[in-house]
C-alpha positions in Angstrom: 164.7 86.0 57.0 163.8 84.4 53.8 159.8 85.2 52.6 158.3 81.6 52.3 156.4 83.4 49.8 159.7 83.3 47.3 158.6 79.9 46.6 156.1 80.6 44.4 158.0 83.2 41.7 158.0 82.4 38.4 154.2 80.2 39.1 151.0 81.5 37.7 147.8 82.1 40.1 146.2 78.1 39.0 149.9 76.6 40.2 150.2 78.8 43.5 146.4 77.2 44.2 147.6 73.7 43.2 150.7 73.5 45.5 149.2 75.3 48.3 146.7 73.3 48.1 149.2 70.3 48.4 150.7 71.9 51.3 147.7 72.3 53.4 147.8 68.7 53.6 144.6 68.7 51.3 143.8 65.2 49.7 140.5 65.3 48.2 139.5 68.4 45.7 135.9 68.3 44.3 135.1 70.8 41.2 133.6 71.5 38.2 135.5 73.5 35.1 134.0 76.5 33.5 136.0 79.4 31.5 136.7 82.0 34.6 138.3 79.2 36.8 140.2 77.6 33.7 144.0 78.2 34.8 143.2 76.6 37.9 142.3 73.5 36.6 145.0 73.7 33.9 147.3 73.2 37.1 145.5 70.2 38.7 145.0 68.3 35.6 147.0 65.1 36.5 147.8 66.5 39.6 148.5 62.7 41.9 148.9 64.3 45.1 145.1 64.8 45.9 142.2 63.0 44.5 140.0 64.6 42.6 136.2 64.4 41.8 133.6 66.0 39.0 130.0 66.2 40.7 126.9 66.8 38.0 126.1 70.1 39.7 128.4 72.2 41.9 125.8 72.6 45.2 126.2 68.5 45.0 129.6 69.2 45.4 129.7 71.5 48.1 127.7 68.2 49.5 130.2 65.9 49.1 133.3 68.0 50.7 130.6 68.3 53.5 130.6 64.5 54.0 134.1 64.3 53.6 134.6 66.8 56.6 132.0 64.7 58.6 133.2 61.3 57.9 137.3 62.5 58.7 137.4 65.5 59.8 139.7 66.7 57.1 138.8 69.9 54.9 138.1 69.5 51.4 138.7 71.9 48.5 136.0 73.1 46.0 136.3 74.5 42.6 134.0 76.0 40.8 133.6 78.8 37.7 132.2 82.3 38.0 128.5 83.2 37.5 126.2 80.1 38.1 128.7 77.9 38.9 129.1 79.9 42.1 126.0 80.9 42.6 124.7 77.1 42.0 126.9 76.3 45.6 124.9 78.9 47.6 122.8 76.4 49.8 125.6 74.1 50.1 127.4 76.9 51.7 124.9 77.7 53.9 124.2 73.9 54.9 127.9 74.1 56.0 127.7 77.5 57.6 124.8 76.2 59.7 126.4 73.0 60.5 129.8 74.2 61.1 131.6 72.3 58.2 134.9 74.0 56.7 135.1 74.2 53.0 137.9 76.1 51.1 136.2 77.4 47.9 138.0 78.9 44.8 135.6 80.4 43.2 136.6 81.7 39.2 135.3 85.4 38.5 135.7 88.0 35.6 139.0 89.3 34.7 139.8 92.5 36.9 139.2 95.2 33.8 135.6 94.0 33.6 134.5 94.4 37.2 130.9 95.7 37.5 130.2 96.4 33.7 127.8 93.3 33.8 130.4 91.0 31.7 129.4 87.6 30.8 129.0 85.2 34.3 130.5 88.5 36.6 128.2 88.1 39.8 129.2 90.0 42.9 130.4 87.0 44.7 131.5 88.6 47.9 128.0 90.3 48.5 126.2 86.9 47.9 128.5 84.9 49.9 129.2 87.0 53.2 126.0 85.7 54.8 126.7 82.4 54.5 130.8 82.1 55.0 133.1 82.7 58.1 135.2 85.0 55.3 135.3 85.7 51.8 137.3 87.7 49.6 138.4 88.7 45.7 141.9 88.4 45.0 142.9 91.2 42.7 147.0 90.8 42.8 148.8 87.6 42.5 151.1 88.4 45.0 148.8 88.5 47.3 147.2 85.2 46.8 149.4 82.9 48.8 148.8 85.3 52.0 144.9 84.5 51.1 145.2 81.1 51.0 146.7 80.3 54.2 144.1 82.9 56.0 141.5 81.4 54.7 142.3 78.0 55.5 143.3 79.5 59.2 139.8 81.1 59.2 137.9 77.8 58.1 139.5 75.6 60.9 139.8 78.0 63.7 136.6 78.4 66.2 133.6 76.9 65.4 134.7 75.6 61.6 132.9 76.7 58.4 133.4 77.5 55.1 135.3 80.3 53.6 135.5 81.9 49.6 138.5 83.0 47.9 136.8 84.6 44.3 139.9 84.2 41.5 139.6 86.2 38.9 140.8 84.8 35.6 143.6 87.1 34.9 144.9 86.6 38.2 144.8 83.1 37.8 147.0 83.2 34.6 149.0 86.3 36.0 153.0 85.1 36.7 154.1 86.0 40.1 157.3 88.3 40.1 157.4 90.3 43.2 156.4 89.7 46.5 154.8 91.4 49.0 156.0 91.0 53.1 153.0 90.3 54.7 151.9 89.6 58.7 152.1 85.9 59.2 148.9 84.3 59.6 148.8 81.8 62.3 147.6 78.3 61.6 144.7 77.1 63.5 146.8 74.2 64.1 149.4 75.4 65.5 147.6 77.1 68.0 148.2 76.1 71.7 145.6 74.2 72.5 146.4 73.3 76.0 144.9 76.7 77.7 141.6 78.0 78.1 141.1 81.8 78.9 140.4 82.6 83.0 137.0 83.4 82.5 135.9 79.7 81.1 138.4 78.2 83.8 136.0 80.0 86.4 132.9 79.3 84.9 134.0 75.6 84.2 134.5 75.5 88.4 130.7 76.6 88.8 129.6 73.7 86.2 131.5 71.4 87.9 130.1 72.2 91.6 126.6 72.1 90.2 126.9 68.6 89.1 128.7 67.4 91.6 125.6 68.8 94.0 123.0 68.0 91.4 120.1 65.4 92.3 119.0 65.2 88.3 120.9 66.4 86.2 121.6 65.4 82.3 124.7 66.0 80.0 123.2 67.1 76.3 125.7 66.1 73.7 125.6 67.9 70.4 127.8 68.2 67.6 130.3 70.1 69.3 131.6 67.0 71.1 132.0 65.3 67.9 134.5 67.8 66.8 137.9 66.5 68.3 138.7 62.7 68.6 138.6 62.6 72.1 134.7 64.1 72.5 133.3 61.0 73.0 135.5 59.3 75.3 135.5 62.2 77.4 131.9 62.7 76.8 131.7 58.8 78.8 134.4 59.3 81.4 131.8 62.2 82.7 128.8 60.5 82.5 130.4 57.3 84.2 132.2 59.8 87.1 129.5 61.4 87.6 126.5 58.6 87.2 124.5 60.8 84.6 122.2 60.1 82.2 123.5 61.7 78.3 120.6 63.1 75.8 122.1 64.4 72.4 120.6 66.0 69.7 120.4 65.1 65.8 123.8 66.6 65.0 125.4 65.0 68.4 123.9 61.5 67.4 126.7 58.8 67.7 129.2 61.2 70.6 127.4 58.5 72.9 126.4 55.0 72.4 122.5 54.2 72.2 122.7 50.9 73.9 124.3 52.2 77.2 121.9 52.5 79.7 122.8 55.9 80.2 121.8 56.5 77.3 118.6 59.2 76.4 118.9 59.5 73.0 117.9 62.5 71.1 115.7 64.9 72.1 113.9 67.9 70.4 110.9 67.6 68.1 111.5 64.2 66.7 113.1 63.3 69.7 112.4 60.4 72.1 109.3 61.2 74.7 111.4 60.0 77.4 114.5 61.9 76.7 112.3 65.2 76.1 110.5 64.2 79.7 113.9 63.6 81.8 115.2 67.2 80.6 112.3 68.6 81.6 112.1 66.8 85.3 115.9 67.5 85.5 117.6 70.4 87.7 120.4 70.8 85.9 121.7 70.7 82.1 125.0 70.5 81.1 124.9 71.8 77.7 127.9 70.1 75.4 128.2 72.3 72.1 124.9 72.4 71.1 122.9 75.9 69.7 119.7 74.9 71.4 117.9 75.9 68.4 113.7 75.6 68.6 114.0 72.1 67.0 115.4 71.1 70.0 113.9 73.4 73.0 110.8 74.2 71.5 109.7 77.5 73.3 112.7 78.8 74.7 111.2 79.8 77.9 109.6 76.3 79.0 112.3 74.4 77.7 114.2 72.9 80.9 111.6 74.2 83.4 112.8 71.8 86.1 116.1 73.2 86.0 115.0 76.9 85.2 113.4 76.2 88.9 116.2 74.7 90.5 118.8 77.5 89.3 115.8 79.9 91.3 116.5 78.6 94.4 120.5 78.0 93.5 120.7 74.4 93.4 121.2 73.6 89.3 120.2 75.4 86.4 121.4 75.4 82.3 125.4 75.3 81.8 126.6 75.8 78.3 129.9 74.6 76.6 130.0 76.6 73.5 132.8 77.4 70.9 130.7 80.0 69.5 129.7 83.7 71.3 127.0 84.3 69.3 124.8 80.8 69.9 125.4 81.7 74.1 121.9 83.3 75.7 120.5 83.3 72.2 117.4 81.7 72.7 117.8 79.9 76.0 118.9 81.4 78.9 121.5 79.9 80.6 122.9 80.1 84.1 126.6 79.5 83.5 128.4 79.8 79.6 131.6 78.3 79.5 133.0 79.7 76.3 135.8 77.5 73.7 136.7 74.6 72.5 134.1 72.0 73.5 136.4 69.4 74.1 139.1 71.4 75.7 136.4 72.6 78.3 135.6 68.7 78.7 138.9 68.0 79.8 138.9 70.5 82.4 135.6 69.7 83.6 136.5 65.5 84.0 139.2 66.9 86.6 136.9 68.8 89.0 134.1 66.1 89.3 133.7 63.6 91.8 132.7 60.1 91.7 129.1 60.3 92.3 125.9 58.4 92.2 122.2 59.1 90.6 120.9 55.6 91.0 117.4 56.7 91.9 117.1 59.1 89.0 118.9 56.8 86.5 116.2 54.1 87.3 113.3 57.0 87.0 114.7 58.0 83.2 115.1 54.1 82.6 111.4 53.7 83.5 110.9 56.8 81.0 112.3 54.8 78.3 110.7 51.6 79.1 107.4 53.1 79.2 107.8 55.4 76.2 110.0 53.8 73.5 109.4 55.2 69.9 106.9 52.8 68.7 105.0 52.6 65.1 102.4 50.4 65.6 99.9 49.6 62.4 96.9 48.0 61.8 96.7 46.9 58.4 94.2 44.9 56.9 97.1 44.2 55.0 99.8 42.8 57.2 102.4 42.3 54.5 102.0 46.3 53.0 105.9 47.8 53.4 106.5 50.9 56.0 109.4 52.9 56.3 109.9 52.7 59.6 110.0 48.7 59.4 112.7 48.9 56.7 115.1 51.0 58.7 114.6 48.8 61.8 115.3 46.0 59.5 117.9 47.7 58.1 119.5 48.5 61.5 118.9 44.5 62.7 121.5 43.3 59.5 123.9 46.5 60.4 124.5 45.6 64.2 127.8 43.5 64.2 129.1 45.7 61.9 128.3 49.2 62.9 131.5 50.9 63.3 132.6 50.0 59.9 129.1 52.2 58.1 128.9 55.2 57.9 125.4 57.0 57.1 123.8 59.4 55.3 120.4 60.5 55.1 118.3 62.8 52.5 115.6 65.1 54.2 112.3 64.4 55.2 110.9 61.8 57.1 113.5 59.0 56.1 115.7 61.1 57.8 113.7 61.2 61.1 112.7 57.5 61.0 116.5 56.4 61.1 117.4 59.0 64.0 114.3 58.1 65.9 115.0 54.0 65.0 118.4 53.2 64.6 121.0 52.7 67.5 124.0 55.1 67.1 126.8 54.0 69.0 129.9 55.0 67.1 131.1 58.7 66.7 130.8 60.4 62.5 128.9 57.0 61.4 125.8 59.5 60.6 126.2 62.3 58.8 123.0 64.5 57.7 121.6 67.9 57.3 120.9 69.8 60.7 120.8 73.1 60.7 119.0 74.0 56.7 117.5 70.8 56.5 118.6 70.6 52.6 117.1 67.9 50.4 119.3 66.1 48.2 122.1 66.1 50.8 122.3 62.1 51.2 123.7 61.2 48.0 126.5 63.5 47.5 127.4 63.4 51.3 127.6 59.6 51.0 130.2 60.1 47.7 132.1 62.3 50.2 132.2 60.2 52.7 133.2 57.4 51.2 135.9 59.2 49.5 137.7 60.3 53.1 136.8 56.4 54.1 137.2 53.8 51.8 137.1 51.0 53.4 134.4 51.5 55.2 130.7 50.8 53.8 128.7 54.0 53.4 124.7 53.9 52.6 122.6 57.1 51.8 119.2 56.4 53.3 117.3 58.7 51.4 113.0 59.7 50.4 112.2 59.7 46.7 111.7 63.3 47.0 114.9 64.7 48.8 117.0 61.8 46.0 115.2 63.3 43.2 117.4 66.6 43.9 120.9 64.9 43.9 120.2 62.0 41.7 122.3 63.1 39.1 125.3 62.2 41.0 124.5 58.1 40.7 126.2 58.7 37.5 129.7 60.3 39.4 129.4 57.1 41.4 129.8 55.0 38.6 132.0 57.0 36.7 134.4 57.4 39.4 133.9 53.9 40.6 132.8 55.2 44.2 130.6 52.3 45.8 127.9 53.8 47.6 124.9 52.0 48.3 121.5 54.2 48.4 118.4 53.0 50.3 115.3 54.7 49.0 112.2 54.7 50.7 110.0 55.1 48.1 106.9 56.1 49.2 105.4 58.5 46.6 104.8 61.5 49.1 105.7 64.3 46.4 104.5 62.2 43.8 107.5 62.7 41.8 108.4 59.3 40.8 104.8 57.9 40.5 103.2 59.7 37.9 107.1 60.0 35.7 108.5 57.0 36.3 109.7 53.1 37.5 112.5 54.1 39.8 114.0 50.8 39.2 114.2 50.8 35.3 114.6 54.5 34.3 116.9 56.8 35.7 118.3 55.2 38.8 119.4 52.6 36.4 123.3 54.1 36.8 123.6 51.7 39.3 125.1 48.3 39.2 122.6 46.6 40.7 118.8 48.0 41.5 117.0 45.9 44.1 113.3 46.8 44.6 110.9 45.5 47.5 106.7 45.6 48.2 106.2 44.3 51.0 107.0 43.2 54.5 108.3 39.8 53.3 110.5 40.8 51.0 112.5 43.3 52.8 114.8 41.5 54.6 116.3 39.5 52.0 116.4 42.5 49.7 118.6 44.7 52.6 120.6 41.0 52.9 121.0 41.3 49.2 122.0 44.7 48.8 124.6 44.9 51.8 126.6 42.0 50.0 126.6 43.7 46.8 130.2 45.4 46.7 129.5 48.0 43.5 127.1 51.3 43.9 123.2 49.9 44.2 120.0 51.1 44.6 117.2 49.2 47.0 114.1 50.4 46.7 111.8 49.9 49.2 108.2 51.0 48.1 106.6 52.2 51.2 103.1 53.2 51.8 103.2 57.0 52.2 100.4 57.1 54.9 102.8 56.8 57.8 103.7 59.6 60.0 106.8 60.9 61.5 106.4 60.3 65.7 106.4 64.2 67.1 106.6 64.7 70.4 107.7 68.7 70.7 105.9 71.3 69.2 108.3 74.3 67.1 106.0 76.8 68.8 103.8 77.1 71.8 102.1 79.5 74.4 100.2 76.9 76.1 102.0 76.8 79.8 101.4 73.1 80.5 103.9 72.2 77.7 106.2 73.0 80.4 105.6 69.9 81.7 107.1 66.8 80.7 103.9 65.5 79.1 103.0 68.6 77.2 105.8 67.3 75.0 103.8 64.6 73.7 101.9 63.5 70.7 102.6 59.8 69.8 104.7 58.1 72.8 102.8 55.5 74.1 103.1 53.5 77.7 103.2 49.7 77.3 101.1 50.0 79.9 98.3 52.0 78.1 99.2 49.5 75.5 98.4 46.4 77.3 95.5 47.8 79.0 97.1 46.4 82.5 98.9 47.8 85.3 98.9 51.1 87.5 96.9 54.3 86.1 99.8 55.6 83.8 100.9 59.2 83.3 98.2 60.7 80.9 100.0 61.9 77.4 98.8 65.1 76.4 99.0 65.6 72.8 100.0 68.9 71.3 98.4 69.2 68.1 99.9 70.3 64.8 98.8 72.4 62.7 98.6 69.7 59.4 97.6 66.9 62.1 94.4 65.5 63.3 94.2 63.9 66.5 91.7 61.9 68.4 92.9 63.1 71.7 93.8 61.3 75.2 92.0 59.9 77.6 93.4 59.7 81.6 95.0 56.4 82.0 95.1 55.8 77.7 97.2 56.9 75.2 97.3 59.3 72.7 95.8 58.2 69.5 98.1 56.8 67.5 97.0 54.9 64.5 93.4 54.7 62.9 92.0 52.4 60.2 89.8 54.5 57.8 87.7 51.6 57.8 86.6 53.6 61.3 85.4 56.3 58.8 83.0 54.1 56.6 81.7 52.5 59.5 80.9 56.0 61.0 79.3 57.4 57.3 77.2 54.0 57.5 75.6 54.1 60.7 77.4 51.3 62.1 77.9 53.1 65.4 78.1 50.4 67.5 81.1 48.7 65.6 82.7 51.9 66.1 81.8 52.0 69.9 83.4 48.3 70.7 87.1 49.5 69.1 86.8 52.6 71.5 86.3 50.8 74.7 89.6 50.2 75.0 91.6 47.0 76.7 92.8 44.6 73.8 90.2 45.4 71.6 91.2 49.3 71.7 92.4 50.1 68.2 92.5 54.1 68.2 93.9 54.6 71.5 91.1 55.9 73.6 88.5 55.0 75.3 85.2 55.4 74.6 84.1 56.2 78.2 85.8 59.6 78.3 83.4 61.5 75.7 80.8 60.6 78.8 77.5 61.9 77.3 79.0 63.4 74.2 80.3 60.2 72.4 78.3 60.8 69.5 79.5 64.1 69.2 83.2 63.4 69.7 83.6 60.1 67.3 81.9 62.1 64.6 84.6 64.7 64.9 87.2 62.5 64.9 86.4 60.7 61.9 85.4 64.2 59.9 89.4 64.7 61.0 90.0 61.9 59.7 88.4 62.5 56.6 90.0 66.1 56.1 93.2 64.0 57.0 92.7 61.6 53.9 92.0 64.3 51.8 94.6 66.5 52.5 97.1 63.4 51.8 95.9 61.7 48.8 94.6 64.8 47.1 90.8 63.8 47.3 92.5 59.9 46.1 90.7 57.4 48.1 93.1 54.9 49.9 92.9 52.3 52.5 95.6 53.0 54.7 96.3 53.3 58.5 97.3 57.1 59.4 99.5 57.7 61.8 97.6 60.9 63.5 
């Protein structure tokens, strides 16, 4: 039998990487040159079989084959030089390791005769990679290359995905192959059978299925790992509708279900709704779908899910978990039943056990949850026209609705990123692609360069903060070099001061764009996101926000307090429209867990948690104008901090002058001893 590694005699290393590349079906390869990794890009130059991309700075690139992967769920290739140019992709690597994203990275290195004596750019790649990779390796014979290349695209798609490192040295790159080697085939991930799961998950997939189809409560939790195979979502809503259950998902599942179903929770964790955090806790059983369960989501890991910790006591529900990988099984949470493998593979399997079912009592209790505690940014600005991010994502996401499965989105870090999870409806599957698992700033722009890249036709926006932007900015410049149409949203609001004491965001560097579009205020916003989604060429809107507006928490990372086992010890912003009217049946009190950089006025029984609060309330205080102060706590229409004045009893005094000392160290700590006029969101 021929060796299909006969092909490549008479190639150097760079054209063995160039046509295998071809031959994995690869069609986008982002880089950047440098002396080590030369003969590889000798071989591509010209090359029309993939499309190719220079970033400013290789992490940014790491970026963009990351929103490639997320936007089409093909790999892409990334080439970079030895030294800094490989150390420079370290926290792209580790983004994608978290996230589960494959990348195939050639990495250039020192020729083989000057390993370890400290030659010019020779970094021990292998060491600095291996905690962040599924595999990495240095290839020190040419004829072994072609073996490496097909393991480590075998490695990167197989299992939970993620990225792998082939380090090249430079002599082996210019190095002629002659001889080859036999070698053990590697099997291709996608050639595997994919039609089997093992005993053991067929077993445990019969006990999930019998505890949902005896379940009173129970919730499916989408994350990411339903997402990764094109039938994830539809499976994910054949369930639901057999088996009448409500879906939560977290940040990285966003979009595996769609928001305006009314079985719809959306996301929970953190940043997540009140109401979706509340039904998980009430429910008695969790069907886990591919997600880590990491503390962003679960908070402490032993109150998380205590109704259905409870019911799996007496053996009547419990925590099931679908999950590819081992490792993230019984690593923080506890669960009752693992079902181990491919996500969607286990989906299928569990559809065909279920029975048609019905929940209609508990699907009306978590649609009162949401009716009573929608995310909801309420201000009360003197100023009525001053610009807030949230109102400029909800704007954004009113213009996007008729057209929502042809954007795709990308987000920055920081609370941009929050306000358009918390605020826009996902309803289509890969039309938001962000940073989970690291968090990394300056992932928006890049990710949107990749994304649009694997989807043309398609419109991509990067909804970014001044601050995470200010780390990837450099890349505006790719987008008009490489004539890649991107359009960035920038919520501007000055929070790292970064652009306000260097420079006009809309005449300096962000001028790379075609078109810049900046907006003040509340009246302007909407035809300035009109404006911008009809401009076809990469542009900038920036929306100038005031930075005094807080991200809605409702979970704490940390806690030992045993009442945030309970639904409301989840909260700290969620307010009842029937707190906020000041009408209707004595609502659930909202007991707000405080955080550690937050003050809070507290909750009264029957009122919300404090929300918003003028620091106008502050002079008045400092001025002896107590009874001003008194009539906006008695609460009812005139209540404008959330509580009522009634609960401090014979303390009042007491109590408003701590709240507006908090208050106080509040300002302080945000404007840096700067006096503003602004509404806090506490």
């Amino acid at each position: 039998m021929t060796n299909p590694d006969s092909k490549y005699v008479g190639l150097t290393g760079g054209e063995i990487v160039r046509d295998m590349i071809i031959e994995h079906g690869v069609e986008q390869v982002f880089g950047y040159p440098g002396g080590a990794i030369n003969p590889v890009f000798d071989a591509i130059y010209g090359e029309k079989k993939f499309n190719f991309v220079l970033p400013r700075h290789e992490q940014n690139g790491g970026h963009m084959a990351e929103g490639y992967y997320m936007a089409c769920g093909k790999p892409a290739v990334l080439i970079v030089t030895s030294g800094p140019g490989t150390t420079n992709t370290v926290t792209a690597l580790s983004d994608a390791y978290s996230d589960g994203i494959p990348i195939i990275m050639i990495a250039g290195q020192v020729p083989t005769k000057d390993f370890k004596t400290a030659a010019f750019q020779e970094i021990d790649t292998d060491a600095i990679t291996e905690p962040i990779t599924k595999w990495t390796t240095t290839v020190t014979d040419v004829a072994d290359l072609p073996t490496v290349i097909n393991k480590a695209f075998d490695i990167a798609l197989s299992g939970r995905p993620g990225p792998v490192v082939i380090s090249l040295p430079e002599d082996v790159g210019l190095s002629v192959l002659t001889t080859i080697k036999d070698h053990s085939p590697v099997s291709s991930a996608k050639n595997l059978e994919d039609s089997l799961l093992p005993m053991e998950a067929r077993e445990a997939i019969e006990k999930a299925a019998n505890l949902l189809n005896n379940a009173e409560r129970p919730v499916l939790l989408a994350g990411k790992g339903v997402l990764s195979g094109p039938d994830g979502p539809k499976l994910l809503k054949e369930i639901a509708e057999l088996a009448d259950v409500p879906v939560a998902t977290t940040l990285l599942g966003l979009g595996a279900f769609d928001e305006l179903d009314p079985k719809s929770l959306h996301m929970i964790g953190m940043y997540g709704g009140f109401h979706s955090n509340r039904a998980v806790q009430v429910a008695d059983l969790i069907i886990v779908l591919g997600a880590r369960l990491d503390e962003r989501a679960t908070s402490t890991a032993s109150l998380f899910a205590a109704g259905a910790q409870d019911a799996a006591k007496h053996g009547k529900g419990g925590i099931v978990q679908f999950e590819i990988n081992p490792e993230n099984i019984n690593k923080r949470v506890q669960v009752d039943v693992a079902v181990l493998g491919d996500v969607v593979k286990g989906m299928q399997f569990l559809l065909k056990k279920l029975k048609k079912n019905e929940h209609k009592d508990w699907l009306a209790q978590c649609a009162r949850y949401k009716q009573e505690y929608p995310f909801y940014y309420e201000t009360l600005d003197v100023d009525q026209d001053k610009l807030r991010g949230p109102a400029v994502l909800m704007e954004l996401d009113r213009q996007l609705e008729r057209i929502k499965d042809k954007v795709i989105i990308t987000t920055g870090v920081g609370q941009h990123q929050m306000w358009a999870c918390q605020l826009m409806k996902w309803r289509f599957p890969h039309t938001l692609i962000s940073s989970g698992g690291q968090g990394t700033m300056g992932f928006g722009l890049p990710a949107a360069i990749g994304a649009k890249m694997a989807n043309p036709e398609k419109m991509v926006i990067d909804i970014d903060g001044d601050g995470s932007l200010g780390m990837s900015v450099m890349e505006m410049a790719t987008a008009v070099q490489f004539k890649i149409p991107v359009k960035i949203l920038l919520i501007e609001n000055n929070f790292l001061g970064m652009i306000k004491e260097n420079e006009d965001v809309s005449h300096s560097h962000y001028s790379h764009c075609d078109l810049a579009i900046r907006s003040t205020s509340k009246s302007t916003i909407k035809q300035a996101i009109k404006e911008f989604l009809e401009e076809d060429g990469p542009v900038l809107l920036d929306a100038v926000c005031d930075p005094n507006t807080w991200c809605i928490r409702h979970l704490t990372t940390s806690t030992t307090d045993p009442s945030a086992a309970k639904p409301d010890g989840f909260a700290i912003g969620s307010i009842s429209k029937r707190d906020r009217s000041g009408s209707g049946d004595e609502a659930t009190p909202v007991y707000p867990v405080k955080h550690p950089t937050m003050s809070y006025a507290g909750a009264a029984k029957g009122r919300p948690a404090a929300q918003t609060v003028d620091e106008s309330i502050y002079h008045w205080y400092t001025g002896g104008e107590k009874q001003k102060l008194k009539k906006l706590c008695m609460g009812g229409s005139e209540c404008k901090i959330g509580c009522s004045w009634d609960q401090f009893g014979d303390n009042a005094s007491d109590a408003v002058e701590s709240i507006c000392r908090q208050l106080f160290d509040l300002r302080m700590t945000m404007q840096h001893d700067r006096p503003s006029k602004s509404t806090y969101y506490i």
